[in-house]
N, CA, C and O atoms as a GROMACS GRO file, in nm:
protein
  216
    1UNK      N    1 -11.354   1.510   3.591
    1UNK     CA    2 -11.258   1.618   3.570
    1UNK      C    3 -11.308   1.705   3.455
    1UNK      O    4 -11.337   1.659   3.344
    2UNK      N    5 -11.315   1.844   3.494
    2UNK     CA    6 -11.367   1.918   3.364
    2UNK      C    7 -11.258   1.934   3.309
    2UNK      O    8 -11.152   1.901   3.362
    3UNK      N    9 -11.270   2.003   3.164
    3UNK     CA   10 -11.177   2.034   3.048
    3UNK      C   11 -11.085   2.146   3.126
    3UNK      O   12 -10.968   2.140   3.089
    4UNK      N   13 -11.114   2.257   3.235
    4UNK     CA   14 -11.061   2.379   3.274
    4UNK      C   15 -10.928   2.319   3.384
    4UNK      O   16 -10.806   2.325   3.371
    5UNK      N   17 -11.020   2.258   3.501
    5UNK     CA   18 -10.909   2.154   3.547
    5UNK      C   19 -10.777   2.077   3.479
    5UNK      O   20 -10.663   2.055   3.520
    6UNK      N   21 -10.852   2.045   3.349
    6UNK     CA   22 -10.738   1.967   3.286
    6UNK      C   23 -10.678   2.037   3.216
    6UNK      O   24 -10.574   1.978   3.187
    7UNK      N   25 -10.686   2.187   3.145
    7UNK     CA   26 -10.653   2.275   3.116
    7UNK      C   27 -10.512   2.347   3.149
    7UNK      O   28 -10.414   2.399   3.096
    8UNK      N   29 -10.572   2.313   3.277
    8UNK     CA   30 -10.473   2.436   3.389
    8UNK      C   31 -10.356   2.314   3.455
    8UNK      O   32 -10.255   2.366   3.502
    9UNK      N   33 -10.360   2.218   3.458
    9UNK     CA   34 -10.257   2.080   3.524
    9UNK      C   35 -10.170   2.097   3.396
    9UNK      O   36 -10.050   2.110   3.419
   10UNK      N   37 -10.198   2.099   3.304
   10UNK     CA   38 -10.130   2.092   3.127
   10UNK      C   39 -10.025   2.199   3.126
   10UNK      O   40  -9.907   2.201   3.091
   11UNK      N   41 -10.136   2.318   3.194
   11UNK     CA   42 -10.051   2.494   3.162
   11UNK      C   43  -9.981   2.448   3.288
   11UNK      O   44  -9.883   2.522   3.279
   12UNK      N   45  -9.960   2.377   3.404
   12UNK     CA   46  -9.907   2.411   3.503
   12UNK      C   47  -9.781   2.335   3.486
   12UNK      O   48  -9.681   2.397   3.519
   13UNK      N   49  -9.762   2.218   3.443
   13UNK     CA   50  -9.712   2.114   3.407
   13UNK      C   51  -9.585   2.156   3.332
   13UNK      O   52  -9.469   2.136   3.369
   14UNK      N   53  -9.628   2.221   3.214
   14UNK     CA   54  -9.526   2.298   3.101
   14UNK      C   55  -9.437   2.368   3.171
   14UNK      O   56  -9.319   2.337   3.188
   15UNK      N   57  -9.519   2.507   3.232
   15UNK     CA   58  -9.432   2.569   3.306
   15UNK      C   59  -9.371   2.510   3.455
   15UNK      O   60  -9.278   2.582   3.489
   16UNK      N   61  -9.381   2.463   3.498
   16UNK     CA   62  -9.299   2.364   3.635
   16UNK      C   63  -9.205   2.310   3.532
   16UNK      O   64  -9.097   2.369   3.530
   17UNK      N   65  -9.221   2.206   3.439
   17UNK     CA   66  -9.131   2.182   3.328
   17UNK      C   67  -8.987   2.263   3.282
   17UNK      O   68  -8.869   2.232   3.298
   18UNK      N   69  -9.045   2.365   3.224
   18UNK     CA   70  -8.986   2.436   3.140
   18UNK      C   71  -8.816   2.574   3.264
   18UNK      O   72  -8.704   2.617   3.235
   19UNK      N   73  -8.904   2.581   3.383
   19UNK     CA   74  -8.845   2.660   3.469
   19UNK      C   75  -8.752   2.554   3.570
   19UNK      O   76  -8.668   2.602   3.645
   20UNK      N   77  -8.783   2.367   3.562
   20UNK     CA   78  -8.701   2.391   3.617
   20UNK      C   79  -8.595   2.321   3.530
   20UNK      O   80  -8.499   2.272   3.589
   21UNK      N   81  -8.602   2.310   3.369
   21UNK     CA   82  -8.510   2.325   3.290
   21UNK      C   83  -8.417   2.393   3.247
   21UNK      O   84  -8.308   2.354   3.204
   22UNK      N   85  -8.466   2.522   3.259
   22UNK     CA   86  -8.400   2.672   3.300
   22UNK      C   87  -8.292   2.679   3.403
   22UNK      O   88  -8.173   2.713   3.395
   23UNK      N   89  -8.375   2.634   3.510
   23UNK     CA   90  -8.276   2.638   3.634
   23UNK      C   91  -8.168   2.513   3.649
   23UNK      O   92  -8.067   2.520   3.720
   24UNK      N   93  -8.204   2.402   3.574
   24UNK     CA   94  -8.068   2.290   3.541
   24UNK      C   95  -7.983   2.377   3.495
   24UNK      O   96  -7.881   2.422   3.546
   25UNK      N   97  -8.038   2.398   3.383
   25UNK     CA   98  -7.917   2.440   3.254
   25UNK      C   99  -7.833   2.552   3.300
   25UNK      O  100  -7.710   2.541   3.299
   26UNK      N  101  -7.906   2.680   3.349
   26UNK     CA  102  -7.815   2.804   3.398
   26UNK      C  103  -7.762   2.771   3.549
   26UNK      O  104  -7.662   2.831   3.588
   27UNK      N  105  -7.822   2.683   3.631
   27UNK     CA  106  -7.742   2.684   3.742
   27UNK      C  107  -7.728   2.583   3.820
   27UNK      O  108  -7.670   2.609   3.925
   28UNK      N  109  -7.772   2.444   3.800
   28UNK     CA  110  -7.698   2.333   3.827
   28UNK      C  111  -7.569   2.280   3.736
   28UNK      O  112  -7.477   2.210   3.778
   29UNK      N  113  -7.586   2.326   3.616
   29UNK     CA  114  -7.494   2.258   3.524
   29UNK      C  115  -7.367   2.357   3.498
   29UNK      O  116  -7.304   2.357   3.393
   30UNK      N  117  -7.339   2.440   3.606
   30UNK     CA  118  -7.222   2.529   3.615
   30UNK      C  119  -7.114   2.481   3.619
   30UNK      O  120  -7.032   2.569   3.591
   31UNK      N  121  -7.043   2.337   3.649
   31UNK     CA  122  -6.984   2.269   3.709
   31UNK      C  123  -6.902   2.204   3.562
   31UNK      O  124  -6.784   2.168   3.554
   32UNK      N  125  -7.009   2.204   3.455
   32UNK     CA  126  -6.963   2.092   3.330
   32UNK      C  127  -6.895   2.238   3.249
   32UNK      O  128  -6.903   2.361   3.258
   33UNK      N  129  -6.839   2.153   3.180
   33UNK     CA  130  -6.683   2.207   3.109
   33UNK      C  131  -6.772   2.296   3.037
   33UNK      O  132  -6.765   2.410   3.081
   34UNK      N  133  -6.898   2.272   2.886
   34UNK     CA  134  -6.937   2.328   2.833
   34UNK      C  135  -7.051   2.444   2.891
   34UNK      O  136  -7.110   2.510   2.806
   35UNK      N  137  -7.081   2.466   3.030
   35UNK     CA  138  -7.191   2.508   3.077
   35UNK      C  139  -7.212   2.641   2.976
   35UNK      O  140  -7.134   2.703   2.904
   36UNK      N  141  -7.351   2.654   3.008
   36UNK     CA  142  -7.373   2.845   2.871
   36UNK      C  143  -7.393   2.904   2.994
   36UNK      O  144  -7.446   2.880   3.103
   37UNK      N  145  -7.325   2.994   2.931
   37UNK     CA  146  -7.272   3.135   3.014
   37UNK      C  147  -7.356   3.267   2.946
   37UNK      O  148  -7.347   3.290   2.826
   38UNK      N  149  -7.405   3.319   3.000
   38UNK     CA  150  -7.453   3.460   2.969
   38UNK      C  151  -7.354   3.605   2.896
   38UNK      O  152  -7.379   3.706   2.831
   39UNK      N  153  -7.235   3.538   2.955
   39UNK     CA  154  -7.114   3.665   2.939
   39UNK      C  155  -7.021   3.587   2.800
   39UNK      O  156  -6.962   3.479   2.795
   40UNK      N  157  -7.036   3.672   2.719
   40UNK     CA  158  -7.019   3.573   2.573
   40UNK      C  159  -6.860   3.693   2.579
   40UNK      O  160  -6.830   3.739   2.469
   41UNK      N  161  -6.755   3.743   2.719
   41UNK     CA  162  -6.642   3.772   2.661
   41UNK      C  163  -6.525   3.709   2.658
   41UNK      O  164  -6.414   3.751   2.623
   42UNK      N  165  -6.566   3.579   2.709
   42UNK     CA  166  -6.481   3.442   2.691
   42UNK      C  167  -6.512   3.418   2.576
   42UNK      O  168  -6.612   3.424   2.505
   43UNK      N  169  -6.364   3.376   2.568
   43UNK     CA  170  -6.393   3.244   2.385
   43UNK      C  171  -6.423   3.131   2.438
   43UNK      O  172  -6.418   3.095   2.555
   44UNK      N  173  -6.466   3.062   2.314
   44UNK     CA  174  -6.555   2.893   2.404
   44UNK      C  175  -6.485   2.814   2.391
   44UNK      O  176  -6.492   2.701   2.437
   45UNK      N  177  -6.377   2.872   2.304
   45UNK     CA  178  -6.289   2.698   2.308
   45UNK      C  179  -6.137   2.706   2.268
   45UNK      O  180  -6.122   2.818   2.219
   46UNK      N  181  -6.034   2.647   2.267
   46UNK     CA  182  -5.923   2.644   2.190
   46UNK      C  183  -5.980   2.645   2.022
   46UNK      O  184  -6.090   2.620   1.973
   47UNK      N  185  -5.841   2.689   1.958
   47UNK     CA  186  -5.854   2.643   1.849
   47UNK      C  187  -5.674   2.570   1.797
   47UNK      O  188  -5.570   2.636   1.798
   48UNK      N  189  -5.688   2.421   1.755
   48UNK     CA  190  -5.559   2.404   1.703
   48UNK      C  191  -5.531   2.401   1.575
   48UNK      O  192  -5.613   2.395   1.483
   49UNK      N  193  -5.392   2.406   1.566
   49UNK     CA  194  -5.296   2.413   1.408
   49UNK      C  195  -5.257   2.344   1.403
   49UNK      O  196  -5.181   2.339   1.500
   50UNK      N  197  -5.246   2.214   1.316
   50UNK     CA  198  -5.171   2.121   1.257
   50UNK      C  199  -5.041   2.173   1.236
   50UNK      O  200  -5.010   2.284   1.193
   51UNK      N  201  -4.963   2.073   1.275
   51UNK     CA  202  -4.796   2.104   1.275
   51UNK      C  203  -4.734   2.104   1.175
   51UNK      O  204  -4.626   2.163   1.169
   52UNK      N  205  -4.788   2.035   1.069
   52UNK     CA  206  -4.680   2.023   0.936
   52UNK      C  207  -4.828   2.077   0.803
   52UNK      O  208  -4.866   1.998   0.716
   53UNK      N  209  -4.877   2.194   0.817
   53UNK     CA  210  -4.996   2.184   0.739
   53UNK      C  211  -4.917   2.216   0.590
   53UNK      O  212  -4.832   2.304   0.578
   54UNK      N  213  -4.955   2.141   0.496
   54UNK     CA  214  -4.989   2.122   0.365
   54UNK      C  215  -5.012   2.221   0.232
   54UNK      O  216  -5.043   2.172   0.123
   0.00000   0.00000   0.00000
């Protein structure tokens, strides 16, 4: 195996990697409560008040 071969399996590897991490995160994982959303005009979360605050 030359160094160019092994080169290019490395570069190919990362990116196959990296895209289909991409594609978990933005569009298999749509389903989970926290998924990231692109459209940041939702708020992300409740916020609560303690009932008897101090």
């Amino acid at each position: 195996m030359s160094r160019t071969d092994r080169a290019i399996g490395i570069g190919l590897g990362l990116v196959i990697g990296l895209v289909a991490l991409i594609l978990f995160v933005f569009g298999g994982s749509s389903q989970n409560i926290d998924a990231p959303a692109l459209d940041h005009s939702k708020p992300a979360g409740s916020t609560t008040v303690p009932a008897n605050p101090k």
